[in-house]
mmCIF file as gemmi writes it, N, C-alpha and C atoms, coordinates in Angstrom:
data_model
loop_
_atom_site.group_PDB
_atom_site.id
_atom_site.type_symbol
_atom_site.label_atom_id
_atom_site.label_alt_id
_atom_site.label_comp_id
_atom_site.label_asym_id
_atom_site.label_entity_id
_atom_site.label_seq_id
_atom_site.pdbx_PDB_ins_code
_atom_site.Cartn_x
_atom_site.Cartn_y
_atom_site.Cartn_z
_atom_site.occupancy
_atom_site.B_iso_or_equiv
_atom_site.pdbx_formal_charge
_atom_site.auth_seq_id
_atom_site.auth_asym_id
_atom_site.pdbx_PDB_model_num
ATOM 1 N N . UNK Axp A 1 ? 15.343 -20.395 -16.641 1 0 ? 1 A 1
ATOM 2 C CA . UNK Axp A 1 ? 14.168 -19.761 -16.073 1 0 ? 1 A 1
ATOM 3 C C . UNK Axp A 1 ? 14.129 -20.018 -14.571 1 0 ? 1 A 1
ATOM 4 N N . UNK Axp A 2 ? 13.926 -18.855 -14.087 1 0 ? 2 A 1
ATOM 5 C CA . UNK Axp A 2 ? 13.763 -19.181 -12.251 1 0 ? 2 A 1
ATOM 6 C C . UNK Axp A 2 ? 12.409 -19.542 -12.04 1 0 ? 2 A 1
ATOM 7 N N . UNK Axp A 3 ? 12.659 -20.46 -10.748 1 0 ? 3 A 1
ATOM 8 C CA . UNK Axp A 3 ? 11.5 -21.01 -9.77 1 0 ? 3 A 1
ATOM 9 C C . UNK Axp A 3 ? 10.468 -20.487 -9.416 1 0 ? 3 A 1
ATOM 10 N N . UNK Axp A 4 ? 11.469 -18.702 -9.107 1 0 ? 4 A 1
ATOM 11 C CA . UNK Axp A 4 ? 10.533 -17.625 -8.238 1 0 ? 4 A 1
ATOM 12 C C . UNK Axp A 4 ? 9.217 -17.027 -9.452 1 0 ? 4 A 1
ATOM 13 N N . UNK Axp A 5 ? 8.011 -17.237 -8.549 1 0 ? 5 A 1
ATOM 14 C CA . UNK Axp A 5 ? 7.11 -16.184 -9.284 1 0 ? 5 A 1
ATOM 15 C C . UNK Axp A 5 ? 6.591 -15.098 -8.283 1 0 ? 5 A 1
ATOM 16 N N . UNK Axp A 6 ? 7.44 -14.648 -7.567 1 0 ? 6 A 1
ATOM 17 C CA . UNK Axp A 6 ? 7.185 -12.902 -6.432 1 0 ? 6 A 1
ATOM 18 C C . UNK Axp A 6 ? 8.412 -12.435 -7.124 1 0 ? 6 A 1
ATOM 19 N N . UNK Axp A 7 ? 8.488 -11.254 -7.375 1 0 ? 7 A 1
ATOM 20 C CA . UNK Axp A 7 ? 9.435 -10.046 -7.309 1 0 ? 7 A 1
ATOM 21 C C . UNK Axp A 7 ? 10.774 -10.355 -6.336 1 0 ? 7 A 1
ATOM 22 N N . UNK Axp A 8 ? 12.423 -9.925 -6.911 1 0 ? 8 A 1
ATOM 23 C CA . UNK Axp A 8 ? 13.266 -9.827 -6.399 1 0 ? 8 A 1
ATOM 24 C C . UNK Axp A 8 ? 13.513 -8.382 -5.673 1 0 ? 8 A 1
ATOM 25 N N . UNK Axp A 9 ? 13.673 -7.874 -4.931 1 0 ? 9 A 1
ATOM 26 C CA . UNK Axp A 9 ? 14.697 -6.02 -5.015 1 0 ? 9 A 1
ATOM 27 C C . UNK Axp A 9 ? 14.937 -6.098 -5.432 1 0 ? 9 A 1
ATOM 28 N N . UNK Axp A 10 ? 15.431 -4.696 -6.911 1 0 ? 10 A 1
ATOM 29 C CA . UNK Axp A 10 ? 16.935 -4.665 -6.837 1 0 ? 10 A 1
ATOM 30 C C . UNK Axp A 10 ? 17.417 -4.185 -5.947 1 0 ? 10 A 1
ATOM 31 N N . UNK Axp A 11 ? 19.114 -3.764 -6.254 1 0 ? 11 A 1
ATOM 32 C CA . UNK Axp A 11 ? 19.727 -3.101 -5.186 1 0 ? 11 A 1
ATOM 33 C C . UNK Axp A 11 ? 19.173 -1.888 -5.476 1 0 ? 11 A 1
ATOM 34 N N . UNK Axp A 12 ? 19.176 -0.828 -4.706 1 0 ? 12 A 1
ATOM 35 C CA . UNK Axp A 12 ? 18.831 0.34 -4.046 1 0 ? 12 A 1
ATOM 36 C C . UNK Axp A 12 ? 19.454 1.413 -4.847 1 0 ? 12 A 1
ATOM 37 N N . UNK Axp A 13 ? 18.759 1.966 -5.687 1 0 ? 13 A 1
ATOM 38 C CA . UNK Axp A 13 ? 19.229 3.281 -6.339 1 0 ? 13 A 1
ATOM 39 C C . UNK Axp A 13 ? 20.675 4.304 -5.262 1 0 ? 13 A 1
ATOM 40 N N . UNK Axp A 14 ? 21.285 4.704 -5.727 1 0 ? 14 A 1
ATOM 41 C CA . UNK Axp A 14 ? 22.09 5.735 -5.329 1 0 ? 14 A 1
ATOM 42 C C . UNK Axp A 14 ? 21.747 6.814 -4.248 1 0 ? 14 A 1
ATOM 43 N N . UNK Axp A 15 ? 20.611 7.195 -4.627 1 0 ? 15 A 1
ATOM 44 C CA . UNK Axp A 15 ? 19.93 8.47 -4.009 1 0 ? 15 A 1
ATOM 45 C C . UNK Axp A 15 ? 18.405 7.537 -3.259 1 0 ? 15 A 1
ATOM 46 N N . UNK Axp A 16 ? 18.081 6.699 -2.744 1 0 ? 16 A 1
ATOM 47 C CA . UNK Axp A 16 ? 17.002 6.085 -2.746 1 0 ? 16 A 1
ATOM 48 C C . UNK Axp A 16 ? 17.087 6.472 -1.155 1 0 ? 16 A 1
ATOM 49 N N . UNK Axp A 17 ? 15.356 6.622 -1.147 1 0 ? 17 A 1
ATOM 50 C CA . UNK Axp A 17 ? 14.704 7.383 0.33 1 0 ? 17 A 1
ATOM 51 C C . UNK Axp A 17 ? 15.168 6.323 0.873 1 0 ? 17 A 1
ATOM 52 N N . UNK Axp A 18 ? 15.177 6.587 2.346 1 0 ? 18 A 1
ATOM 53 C CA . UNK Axp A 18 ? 15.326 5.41 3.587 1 0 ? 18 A 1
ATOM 54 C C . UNK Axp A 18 ? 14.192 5.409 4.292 1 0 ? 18 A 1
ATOM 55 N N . UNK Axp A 19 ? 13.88 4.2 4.19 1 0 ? 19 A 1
ATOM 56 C CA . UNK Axp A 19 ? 12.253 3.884 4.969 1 0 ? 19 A 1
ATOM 57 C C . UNK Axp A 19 ? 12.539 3.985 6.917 1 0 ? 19 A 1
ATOM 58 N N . UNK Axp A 20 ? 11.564 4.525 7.46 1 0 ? 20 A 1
ATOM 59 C CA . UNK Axp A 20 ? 11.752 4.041 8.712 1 0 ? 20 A 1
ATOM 60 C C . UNK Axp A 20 ? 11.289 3.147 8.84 1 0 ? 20 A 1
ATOM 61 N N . UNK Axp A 21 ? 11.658 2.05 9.786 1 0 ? 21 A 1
ATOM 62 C CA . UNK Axp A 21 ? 10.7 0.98 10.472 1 0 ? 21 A 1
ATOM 63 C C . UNK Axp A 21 ? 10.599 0.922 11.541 1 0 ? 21 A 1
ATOM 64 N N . UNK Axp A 22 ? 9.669 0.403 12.045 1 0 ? 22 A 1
ATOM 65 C CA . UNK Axp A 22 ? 9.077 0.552 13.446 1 0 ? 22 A 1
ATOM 66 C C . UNK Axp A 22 ? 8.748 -1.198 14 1 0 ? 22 A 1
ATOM 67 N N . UNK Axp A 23 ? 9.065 -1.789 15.014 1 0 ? 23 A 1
ATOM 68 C CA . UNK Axp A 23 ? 8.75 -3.068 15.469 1 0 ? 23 A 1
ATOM 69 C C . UNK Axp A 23 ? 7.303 -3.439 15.108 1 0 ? 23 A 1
ATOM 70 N N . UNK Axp A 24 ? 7.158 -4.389 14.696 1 0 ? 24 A 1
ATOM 71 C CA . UNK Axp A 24 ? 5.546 -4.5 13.724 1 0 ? 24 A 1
ATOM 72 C C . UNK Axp A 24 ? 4.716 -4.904 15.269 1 0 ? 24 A 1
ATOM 73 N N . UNK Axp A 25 ? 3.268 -4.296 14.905 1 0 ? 25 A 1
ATOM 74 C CA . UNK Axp A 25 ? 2.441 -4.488 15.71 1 0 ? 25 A 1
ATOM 75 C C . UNK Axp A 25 ? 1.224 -5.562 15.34 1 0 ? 25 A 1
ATOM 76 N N . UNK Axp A 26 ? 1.085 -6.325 16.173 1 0 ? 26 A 1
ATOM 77 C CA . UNK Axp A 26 ? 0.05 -8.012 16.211 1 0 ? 26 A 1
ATOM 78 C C . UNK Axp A 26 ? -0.971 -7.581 15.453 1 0 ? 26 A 1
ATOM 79 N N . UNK Axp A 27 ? -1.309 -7.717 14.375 1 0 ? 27 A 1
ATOM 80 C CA . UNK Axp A 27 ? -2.77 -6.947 14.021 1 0 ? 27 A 1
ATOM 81 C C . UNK Axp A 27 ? -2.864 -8.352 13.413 1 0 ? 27 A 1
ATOM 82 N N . UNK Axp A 28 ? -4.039 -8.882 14.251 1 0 ? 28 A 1
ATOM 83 C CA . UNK Axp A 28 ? -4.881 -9.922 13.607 1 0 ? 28 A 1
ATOM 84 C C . UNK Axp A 28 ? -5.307 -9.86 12.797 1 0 ? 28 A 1
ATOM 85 N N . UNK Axp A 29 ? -6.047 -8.852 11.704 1 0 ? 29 A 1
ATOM 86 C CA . UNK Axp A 29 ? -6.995 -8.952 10.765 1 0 ? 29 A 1
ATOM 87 C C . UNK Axp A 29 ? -6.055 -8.24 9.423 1 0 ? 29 A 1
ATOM 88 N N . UNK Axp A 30 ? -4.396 -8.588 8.953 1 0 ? 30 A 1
ATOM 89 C CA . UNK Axp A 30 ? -4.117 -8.256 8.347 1 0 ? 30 A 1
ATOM 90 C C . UNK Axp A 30 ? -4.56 -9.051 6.789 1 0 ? 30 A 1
ATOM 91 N N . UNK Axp A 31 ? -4.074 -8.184 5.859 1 0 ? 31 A 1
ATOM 92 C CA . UNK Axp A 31 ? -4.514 -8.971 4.387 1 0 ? 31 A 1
ATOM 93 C C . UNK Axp A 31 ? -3.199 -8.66 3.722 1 0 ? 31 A 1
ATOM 94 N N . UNK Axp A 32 ? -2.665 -9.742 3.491 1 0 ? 32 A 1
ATOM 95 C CA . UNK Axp A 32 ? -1.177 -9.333 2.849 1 0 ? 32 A 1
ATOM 96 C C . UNK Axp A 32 ? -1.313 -9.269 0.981 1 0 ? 32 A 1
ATOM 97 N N . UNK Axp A 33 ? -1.357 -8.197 0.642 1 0 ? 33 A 1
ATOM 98 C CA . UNK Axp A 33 ? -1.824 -8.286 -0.556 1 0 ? 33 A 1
ATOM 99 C C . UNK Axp A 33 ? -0.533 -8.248 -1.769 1 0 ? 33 A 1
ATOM 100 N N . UNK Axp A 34 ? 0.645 -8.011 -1.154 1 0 ? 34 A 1
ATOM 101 C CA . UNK Axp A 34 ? 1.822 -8.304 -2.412 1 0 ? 34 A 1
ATOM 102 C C . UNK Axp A 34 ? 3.239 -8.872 -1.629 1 0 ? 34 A 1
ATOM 103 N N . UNK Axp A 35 ? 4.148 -9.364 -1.89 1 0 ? 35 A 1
ATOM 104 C CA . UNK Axp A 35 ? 4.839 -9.65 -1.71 1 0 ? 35 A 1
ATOM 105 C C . UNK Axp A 35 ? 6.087 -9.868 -2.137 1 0 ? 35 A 1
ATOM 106 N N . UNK Axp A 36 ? 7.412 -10.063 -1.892 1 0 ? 36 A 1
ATOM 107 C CA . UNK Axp A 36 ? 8.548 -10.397 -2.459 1 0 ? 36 A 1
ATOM 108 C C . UNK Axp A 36 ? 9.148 -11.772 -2.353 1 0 ? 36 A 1
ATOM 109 N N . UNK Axp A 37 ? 9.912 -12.215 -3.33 1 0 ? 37 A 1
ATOM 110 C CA . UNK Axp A 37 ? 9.886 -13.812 -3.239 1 0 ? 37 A 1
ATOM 111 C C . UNK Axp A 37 ? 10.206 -14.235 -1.801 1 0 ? 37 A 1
ATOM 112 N N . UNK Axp A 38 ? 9.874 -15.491 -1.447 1 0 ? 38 A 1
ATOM 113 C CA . UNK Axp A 38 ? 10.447 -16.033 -0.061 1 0 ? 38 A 1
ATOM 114 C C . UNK Axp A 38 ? 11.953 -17.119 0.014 1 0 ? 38 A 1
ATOM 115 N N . UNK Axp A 39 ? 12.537 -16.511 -1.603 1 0 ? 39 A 1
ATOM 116 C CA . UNK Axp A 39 ? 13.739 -17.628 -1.393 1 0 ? 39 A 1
ATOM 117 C C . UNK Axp A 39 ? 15.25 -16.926 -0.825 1 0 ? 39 A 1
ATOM 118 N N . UNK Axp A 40 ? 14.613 -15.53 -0.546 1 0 ? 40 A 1
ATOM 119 C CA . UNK Axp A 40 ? 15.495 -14.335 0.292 1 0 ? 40 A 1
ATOM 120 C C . UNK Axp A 40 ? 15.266 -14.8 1.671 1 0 ? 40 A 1
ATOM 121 N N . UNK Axp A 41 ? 16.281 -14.16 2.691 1 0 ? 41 A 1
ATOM 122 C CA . UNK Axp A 41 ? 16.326 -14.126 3.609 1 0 ? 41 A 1
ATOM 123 C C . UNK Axp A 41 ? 15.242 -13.129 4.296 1 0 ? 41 A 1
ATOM 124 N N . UNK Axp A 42 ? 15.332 -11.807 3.678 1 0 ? 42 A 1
ATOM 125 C CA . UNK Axp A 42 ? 14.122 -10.536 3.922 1 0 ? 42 A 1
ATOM 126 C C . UNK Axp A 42 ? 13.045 -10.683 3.01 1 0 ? 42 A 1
ATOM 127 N N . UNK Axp A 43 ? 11.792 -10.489 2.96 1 0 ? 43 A 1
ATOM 128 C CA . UNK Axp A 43 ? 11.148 -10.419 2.445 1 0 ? 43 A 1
ATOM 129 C C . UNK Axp A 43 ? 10.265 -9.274 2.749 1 0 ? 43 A 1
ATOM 130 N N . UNK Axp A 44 ? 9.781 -8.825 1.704 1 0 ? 44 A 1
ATOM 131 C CA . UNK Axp A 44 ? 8.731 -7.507 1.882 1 0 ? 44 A 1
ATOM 132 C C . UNK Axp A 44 ? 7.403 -8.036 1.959 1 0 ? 44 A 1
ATOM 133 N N . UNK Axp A 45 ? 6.644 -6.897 2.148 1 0 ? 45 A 1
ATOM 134 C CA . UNK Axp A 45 ? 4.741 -7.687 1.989 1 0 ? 45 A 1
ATOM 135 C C . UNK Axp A 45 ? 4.263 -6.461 1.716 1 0 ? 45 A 1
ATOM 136 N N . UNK Axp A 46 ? 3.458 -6.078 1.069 1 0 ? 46 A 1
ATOM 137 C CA . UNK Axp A 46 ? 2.225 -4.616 0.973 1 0 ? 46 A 1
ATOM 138 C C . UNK Axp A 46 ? 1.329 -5.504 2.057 1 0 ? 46 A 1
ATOM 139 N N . UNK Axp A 47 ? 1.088 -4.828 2.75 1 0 ? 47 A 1
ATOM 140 C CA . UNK Axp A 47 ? -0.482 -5.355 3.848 1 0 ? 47 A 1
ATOM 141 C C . UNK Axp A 47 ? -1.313 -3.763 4.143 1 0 ? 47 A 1
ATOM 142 N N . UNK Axp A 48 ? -2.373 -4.214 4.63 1 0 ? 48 A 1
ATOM 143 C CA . UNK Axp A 48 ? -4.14 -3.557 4.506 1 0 ? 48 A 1
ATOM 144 C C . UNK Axp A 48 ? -4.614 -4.102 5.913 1 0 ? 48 A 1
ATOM 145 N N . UNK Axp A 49 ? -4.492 -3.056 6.7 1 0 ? 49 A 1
ATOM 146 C CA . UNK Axp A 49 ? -5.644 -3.572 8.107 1 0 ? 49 A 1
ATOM 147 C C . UNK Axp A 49 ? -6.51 -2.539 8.283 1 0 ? 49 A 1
ATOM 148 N N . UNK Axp A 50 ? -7.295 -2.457 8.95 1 0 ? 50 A 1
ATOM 149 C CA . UNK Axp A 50 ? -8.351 -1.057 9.106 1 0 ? 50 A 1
ATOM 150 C C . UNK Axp A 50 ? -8.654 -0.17 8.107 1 0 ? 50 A 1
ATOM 151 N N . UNK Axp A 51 ? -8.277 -0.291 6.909 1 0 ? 51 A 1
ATOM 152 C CA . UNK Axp A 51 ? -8.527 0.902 5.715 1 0 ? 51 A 1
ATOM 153 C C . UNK Axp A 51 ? -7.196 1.277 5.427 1 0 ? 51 A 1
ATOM 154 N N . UNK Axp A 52 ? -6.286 0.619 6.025 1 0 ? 52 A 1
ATOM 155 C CA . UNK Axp A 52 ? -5.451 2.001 5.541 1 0 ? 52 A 1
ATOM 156 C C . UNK Axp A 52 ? -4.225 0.643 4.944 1 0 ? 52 A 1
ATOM 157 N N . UNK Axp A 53 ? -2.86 1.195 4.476 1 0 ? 53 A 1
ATOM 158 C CA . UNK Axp A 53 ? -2.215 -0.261 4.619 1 0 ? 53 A 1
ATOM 159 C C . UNK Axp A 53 ? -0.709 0.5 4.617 1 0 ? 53 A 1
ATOM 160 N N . UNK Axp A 54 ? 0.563 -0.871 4.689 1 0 ? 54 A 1
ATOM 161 C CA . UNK Axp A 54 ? 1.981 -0.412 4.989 1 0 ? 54 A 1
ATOM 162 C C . UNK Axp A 54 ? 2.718 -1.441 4.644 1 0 ? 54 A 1
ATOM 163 N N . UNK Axp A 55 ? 3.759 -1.421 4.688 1 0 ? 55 A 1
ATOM 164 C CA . UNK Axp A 55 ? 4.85 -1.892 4.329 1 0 ? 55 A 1
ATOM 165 C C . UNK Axp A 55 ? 5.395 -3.066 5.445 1 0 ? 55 A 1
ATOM 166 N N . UNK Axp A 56 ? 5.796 -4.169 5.086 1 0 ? 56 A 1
ATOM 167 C CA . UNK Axp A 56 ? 6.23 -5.309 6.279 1 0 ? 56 A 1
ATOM 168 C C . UNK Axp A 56 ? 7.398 -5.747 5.568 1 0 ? 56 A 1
ATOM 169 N N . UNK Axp A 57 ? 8.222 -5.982 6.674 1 0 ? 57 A 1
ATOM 170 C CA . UNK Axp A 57 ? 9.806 -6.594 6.541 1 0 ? 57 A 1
ATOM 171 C C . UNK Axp A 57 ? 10.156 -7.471 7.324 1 0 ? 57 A 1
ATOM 172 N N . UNK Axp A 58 ? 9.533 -8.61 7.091 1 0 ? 58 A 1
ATOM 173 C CA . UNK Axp A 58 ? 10.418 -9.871 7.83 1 0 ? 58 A 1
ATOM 174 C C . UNK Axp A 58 ? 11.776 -10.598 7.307 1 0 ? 58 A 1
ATOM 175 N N . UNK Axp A 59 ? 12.677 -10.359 8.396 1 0 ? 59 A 1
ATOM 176 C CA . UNK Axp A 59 ? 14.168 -11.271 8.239 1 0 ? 59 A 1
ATOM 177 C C . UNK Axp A 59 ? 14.281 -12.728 9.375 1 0 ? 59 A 1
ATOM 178 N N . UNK Axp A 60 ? 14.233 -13.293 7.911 1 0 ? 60 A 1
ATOM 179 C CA . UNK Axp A 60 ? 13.932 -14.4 8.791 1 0 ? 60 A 1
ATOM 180 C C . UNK Axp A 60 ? 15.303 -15.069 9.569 1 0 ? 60 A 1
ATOM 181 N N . UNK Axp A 61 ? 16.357 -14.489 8.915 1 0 ? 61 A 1
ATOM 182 C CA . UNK Axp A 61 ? 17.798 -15.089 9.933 1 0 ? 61 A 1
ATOM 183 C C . UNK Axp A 61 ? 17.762 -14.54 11.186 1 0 ? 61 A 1
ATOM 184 N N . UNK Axp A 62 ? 17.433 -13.098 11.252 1 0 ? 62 A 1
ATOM 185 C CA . UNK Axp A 62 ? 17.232 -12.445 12.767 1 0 ? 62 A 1
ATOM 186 C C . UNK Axp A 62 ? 16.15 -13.086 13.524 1 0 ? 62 A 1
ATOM 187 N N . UNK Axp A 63 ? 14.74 -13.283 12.932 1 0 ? 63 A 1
ATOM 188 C CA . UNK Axp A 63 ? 13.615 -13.774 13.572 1 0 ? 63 A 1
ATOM 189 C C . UNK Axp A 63 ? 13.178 -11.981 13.726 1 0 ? 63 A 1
ATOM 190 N N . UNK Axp A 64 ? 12.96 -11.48 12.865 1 0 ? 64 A 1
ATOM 191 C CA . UNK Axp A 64 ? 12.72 -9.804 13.069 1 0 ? 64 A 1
ATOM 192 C C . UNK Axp A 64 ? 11.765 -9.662 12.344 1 0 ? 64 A 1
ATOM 193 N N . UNK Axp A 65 ? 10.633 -9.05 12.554 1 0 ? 65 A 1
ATOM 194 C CA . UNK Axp A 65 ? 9.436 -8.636 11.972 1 0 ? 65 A 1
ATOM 195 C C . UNK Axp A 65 ? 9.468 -6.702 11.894 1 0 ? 65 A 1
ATOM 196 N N . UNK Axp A 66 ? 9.39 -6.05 11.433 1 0 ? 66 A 1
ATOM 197 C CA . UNK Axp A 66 ? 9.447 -4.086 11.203 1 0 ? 66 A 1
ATOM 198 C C . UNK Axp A 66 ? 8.029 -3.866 10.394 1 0 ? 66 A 1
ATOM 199 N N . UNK Axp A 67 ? 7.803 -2.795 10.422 1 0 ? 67 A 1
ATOM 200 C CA . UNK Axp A 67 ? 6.741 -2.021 9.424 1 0 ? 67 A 1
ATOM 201 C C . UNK Axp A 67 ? 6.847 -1.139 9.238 1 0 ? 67 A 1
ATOM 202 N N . UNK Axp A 68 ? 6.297 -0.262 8.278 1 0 ? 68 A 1
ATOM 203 C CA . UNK Axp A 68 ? 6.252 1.334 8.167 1 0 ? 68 A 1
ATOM 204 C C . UNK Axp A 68 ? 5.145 1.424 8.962 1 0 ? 68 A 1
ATOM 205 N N . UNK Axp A 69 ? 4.55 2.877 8.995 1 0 ? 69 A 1
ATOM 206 C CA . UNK Axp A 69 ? 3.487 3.817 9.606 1 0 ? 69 A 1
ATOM 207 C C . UNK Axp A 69 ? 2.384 3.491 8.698 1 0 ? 69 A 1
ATOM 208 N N . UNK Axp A 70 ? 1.255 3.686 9.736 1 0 ? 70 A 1
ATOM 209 C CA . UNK Axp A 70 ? 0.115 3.114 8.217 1 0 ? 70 A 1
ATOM 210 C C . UNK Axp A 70 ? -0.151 4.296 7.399 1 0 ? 70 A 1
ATOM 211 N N . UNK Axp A 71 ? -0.792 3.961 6.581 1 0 ? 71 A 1
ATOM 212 C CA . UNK Axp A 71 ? -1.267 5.241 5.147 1 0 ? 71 A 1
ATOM 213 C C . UNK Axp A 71 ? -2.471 4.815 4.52 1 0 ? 71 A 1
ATOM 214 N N . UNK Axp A 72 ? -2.571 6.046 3.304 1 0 ? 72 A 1
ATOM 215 C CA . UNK Axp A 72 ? -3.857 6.101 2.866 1 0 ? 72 A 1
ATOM 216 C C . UNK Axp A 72 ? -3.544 4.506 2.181 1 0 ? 72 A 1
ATOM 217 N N . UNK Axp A 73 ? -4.379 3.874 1.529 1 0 ? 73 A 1
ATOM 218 C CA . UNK Axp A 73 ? -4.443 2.629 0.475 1 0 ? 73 A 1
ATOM 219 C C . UNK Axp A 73 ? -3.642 3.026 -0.684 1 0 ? 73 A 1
ATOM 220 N N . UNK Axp A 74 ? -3.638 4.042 -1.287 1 0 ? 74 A 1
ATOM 221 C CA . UNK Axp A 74 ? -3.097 4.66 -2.508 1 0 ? 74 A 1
ATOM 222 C C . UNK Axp A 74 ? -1.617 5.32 -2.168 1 0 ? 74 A 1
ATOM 223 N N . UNK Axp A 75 ? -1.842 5.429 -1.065 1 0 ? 75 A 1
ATOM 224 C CA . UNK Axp A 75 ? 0.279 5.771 -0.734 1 0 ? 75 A 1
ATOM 225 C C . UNK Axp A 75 ? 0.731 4.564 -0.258 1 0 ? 75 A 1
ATOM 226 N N . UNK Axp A 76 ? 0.008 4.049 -0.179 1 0 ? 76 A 1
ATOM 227 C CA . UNK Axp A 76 ? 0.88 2.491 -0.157 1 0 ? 76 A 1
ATOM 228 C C . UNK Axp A 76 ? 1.038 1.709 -0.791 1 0 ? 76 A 1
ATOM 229 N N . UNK Axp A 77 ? 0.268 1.827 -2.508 1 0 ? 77 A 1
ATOM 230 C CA . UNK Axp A 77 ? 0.524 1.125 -3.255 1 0 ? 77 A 1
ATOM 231 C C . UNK Axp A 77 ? 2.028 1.82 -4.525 1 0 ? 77 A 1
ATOM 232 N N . UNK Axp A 78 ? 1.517 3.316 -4.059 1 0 ? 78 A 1
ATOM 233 C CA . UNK Axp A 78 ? 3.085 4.293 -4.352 1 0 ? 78 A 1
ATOM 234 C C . UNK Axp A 78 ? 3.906 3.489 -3.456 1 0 ? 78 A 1
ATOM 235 N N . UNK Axp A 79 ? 4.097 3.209 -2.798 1 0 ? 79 A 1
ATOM 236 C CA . UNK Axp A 79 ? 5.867 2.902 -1.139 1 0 ? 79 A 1
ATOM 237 C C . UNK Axp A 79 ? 6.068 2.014 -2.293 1 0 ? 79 A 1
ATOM 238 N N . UNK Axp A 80 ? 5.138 0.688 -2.249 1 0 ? 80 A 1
ATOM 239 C CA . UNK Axp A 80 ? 5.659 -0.436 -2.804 1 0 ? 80 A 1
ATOM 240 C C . UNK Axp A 80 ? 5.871 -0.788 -3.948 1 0 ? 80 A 1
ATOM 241 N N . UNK Axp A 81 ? 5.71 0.328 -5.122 1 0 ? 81 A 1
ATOM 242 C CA . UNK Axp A 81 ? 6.197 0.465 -6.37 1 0 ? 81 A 1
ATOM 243 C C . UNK Axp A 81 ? 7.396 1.129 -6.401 1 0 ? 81 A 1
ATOM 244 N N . UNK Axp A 82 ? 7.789 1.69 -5.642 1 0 ? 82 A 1
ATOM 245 C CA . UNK Axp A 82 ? 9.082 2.889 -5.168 1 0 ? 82 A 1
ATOM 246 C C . UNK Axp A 82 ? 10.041 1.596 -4.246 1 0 ? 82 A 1
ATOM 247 N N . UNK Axp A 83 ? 9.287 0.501 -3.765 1 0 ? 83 A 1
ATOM 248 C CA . UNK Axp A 83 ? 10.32 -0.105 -3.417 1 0 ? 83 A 1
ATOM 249 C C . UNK Axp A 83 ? 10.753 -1.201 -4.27 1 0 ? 83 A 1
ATOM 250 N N . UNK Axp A 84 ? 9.84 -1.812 -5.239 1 0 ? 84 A 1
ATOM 251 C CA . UNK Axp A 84 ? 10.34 -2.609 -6.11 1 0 ? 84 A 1
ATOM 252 C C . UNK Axp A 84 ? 11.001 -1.769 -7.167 1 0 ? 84 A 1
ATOM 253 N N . UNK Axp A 85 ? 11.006 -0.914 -7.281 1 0 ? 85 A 1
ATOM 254 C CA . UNK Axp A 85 ? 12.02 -0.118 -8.246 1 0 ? 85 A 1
ATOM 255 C C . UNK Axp A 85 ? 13.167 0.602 -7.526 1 0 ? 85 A 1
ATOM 256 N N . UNK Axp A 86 ? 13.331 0.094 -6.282 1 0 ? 86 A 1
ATOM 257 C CA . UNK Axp A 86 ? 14.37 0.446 -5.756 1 0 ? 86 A 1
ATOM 258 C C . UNK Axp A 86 ? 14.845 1.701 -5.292 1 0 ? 86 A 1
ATOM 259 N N . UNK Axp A 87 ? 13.997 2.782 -5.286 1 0 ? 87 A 1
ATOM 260 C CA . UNK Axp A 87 ? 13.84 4.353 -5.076 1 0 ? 87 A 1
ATOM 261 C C . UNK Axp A 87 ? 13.851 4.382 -3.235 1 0 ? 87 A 1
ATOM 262 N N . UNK Axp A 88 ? 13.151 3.2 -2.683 1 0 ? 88 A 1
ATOM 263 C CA . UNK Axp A 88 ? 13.339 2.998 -1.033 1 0 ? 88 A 1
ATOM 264 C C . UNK Axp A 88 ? 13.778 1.983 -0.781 1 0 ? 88 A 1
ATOM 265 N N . UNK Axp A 89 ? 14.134 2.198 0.265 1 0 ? 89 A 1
ATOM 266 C CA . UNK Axp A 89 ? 14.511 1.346 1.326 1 0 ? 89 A 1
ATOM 267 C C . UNK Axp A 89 ? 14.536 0.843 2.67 1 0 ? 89 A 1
C-alpha cells in the first residue's frame, strides 16, 4: 500500500489536448482546492480566486510555477477531471 493519499497522473492518453500555460500570476487570495501527490517532482493544484478558478503546475526541480487561463468554477472542475484521466496535458 502507498504512502500517497493525492492522486498520481497517468501518462497522457495518445490523442490528449495540450494545455497552455502561462507564467502564474501572485494572487494572494488563492484557495487551492485539489491537488496531486507532492512525492512528484510536478505537481498539479485545481485553485479558485475571484469566482472563477484554473489549473497550477509547479516543478519543483526547475523552481517553475505555470497556470492555465481562468474559467467558469464548473470548467474547471471539467480541466481537472480531464487531467487526472489523462485526456490533458
Amino acid at each position: 500500500m502507498s504512502d500517497c493519499l493525492s492522486p498520481h497522473l497517468p501518462e497522457p492518453e495518445p490523442n490528449h489536448k495540450r494545455l497552455t500555460w502561462f507564467k502564474a500570476y501572485k494572487e494572494s487570495r488563492r484557495r487551492t482546492l485539489a491537488w496531486t501527490c507532492h512525492c512528484q517532482d510536478v505537481i498539479h493544484e485545481l485553485c479558485a480566486a475571484g469566482g472563477q478558478s484554473y489549473l497550477r503546475r509547479t516543478d519543483w526541480a526547475a523552481d517553475e510555477v505555470f497556470e492555465t487561463h481562468r474559467m467558469l468554477i464548473r470548467d474547471g472542475n471539467a480541466l481537472w477531471q480531464a487531467l487526472l484521466q489523462g485526456q490533458v496535458r
